[in-house]
C-alpha positions as CSV (number, residue, x, y, z in Angstrom):
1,X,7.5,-25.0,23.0
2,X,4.8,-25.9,20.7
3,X,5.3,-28.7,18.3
4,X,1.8,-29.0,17.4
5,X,0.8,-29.6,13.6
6,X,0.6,-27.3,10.9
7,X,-2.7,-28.5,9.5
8,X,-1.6,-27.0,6.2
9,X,0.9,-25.7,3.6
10,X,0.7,-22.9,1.5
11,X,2.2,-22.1,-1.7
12,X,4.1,-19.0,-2.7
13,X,2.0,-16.2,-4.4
14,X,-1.1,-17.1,-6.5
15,X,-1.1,-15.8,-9.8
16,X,-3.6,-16.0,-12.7
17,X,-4.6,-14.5,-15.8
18,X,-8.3,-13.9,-17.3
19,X,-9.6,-13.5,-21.1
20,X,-11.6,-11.3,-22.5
21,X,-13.3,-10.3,-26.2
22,X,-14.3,-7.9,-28.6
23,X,-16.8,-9.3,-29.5
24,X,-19.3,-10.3,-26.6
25,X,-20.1,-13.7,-28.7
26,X,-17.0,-15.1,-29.2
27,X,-16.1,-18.2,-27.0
28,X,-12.3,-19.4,-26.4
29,X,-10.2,-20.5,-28.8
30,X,-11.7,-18.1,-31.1
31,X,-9.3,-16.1,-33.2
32,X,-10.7,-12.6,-31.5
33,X,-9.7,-13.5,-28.3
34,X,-6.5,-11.8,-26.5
35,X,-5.4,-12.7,-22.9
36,X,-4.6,-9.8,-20.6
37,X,-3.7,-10.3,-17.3
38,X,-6.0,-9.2,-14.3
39,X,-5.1,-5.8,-12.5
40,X,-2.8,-6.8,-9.9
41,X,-2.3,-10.4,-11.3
42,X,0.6,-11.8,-13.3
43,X,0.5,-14.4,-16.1
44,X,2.0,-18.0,-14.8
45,X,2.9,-21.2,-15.5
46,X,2.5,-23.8,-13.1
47,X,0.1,-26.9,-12.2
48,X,-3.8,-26.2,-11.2
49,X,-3.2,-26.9,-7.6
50,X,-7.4,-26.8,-6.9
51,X,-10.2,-25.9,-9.1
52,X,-12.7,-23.8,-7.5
53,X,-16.1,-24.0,-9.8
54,X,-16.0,-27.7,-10.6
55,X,-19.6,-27.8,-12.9
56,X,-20.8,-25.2,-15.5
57,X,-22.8,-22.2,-14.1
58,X,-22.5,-18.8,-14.0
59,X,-20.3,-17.1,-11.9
60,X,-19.7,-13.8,-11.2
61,X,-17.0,-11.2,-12.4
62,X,-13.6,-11.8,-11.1
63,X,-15.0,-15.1,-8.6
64,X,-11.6,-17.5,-8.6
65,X,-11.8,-20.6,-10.6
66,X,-8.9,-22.2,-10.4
67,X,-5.4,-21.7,-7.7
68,X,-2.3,-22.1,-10.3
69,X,0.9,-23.2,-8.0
70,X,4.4,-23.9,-8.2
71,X,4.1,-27.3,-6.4
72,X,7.9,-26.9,-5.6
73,X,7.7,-23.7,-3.8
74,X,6.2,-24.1,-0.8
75,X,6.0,-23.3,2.3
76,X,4.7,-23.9,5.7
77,X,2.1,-21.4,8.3
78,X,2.1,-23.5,11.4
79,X,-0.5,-21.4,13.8
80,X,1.1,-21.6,17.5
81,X,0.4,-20.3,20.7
82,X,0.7,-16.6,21.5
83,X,2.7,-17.4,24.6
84,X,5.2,-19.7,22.8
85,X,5.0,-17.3,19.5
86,X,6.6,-14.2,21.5
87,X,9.8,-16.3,21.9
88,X,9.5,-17.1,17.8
89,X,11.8,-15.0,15.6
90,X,12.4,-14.6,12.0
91,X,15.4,-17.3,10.8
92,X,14.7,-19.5,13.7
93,X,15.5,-23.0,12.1
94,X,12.9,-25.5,12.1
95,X,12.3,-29.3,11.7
96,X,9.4,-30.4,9.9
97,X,8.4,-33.8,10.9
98,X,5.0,-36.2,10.0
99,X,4.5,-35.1,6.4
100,X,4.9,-38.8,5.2
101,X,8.8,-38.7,4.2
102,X,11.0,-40.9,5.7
103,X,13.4,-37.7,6.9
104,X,12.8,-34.6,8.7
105,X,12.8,-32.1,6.6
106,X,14.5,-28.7,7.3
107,X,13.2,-24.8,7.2
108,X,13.6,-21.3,7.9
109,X,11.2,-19.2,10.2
110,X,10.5,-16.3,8.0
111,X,7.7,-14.2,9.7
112,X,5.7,-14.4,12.7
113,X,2.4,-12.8,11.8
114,X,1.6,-9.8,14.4
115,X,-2.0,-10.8,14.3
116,X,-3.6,-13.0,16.3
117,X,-6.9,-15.0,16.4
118,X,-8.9,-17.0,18.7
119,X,-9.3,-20.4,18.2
120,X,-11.3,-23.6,20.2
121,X,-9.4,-26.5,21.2
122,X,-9.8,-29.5,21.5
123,X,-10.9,-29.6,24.7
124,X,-13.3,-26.9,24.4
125,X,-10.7,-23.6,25.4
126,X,-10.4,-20.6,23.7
127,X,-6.8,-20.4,22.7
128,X,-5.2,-17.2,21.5
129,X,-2.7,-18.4,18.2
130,X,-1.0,-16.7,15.7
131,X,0.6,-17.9,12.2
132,X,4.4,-18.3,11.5
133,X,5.4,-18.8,8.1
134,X,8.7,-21.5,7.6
135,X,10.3,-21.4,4.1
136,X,11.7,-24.8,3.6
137,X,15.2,-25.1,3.0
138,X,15.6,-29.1,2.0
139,X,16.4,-29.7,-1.5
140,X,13.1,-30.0,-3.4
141,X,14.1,-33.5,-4.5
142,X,13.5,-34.9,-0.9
143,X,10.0,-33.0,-1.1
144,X,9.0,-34.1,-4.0
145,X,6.2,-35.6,-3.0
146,X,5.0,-32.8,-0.3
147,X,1.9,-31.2,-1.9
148,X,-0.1,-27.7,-1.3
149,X,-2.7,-28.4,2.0
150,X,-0.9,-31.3,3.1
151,X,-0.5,-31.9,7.2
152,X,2.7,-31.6,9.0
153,X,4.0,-31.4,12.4
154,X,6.7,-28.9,13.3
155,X,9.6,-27.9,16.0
156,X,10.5,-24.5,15.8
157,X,14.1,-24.4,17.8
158,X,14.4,-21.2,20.3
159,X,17.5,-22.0,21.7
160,X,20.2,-24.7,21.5
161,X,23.4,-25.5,23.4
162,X,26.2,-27.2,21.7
163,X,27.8,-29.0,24.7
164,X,24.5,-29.4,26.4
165,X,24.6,-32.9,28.7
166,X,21.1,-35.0,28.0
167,X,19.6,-36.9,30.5
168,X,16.5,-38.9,30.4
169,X,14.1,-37.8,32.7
170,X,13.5,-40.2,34.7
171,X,17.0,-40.3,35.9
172,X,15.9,-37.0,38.0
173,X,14.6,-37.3,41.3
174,X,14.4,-34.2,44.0
């Protein structure tokens, strides 16, 4: 199985709101000023998790500026191999290791994209991967300080056995 990091975390749906005047003039705060959300955005509160225009110059109608998060909703796409995503299903549990904390912390596969895309390894071969998406399940006090982008590694169980007898392998000879 894969166990392979998840070079980054994503946070749970984006939202953002924009301004606009009557009069054409008229900067923020003024008084003629009313926010409105965007078509197909909500209003939000949250932390700016990135800004995307970091120096004053024009930019173009609806061009992001900022990402607005929820630092404490997160959750993980891990992209994994095609051949070990097929055996991947939704509510799989997961151990997410290597993100700095001093425990594992726990999580939910919740969807195993149907979509794959081709990516270079390493070594120079073109690996077929796909993206699973883990909800976290730890408390958000022992992730408190797991933030948007960061690395982490993860091991996506597919099967277990309870009574299972563990052996190291070098104890097993032909």
């Amino acid at each position: 199985m894969q166990t392979g990091p998840a070079p980054w975390l994503r946070k749970g749906p984006l939202r953002t709101a924009d301004w606009s005047a009557t009069p054409s003039h008229c900067t923020p705060p003024c008084a003629n000023w009313r926010r409105r959300a965007s078509p197909g955005m909500r209003q939000s509160t949250g932390r700016i998790l990135r800004v995307m225009q970091k120096s004053e110059a024009p930019v173009s109608l609806g061009a992001p500026l900022v990402e607005i998060g929820d630092p404490t909703d997160l959750e993980v796409v891990a992209d994994v191999l095609t051949t070990d995503a097929v055996r991947v299903h939704s509510g799989d549990p997961v151990r997410i290791e290597g993100w700095g904390g001093d425990m594992p912390l726990e999580g939910r596969v919740r969807l195993v994209e149907p979509g794959a895309f081709t990516k270079v390894s390493a070594l120079g071969v073109d690996e077929q991967r796909t993206d699973v998406v883990i909800d976290i399940t730890s408390p958000a006090i022992e992730r408190a300080s797991l933030g948007d982008a960061y690395r982490v590694d993860v091991r996506i169980v597919i099967a277990a056995l309870d009574d299972a007898i563990v052996v190291p392998a070098g104890a097993l000879f032909r």
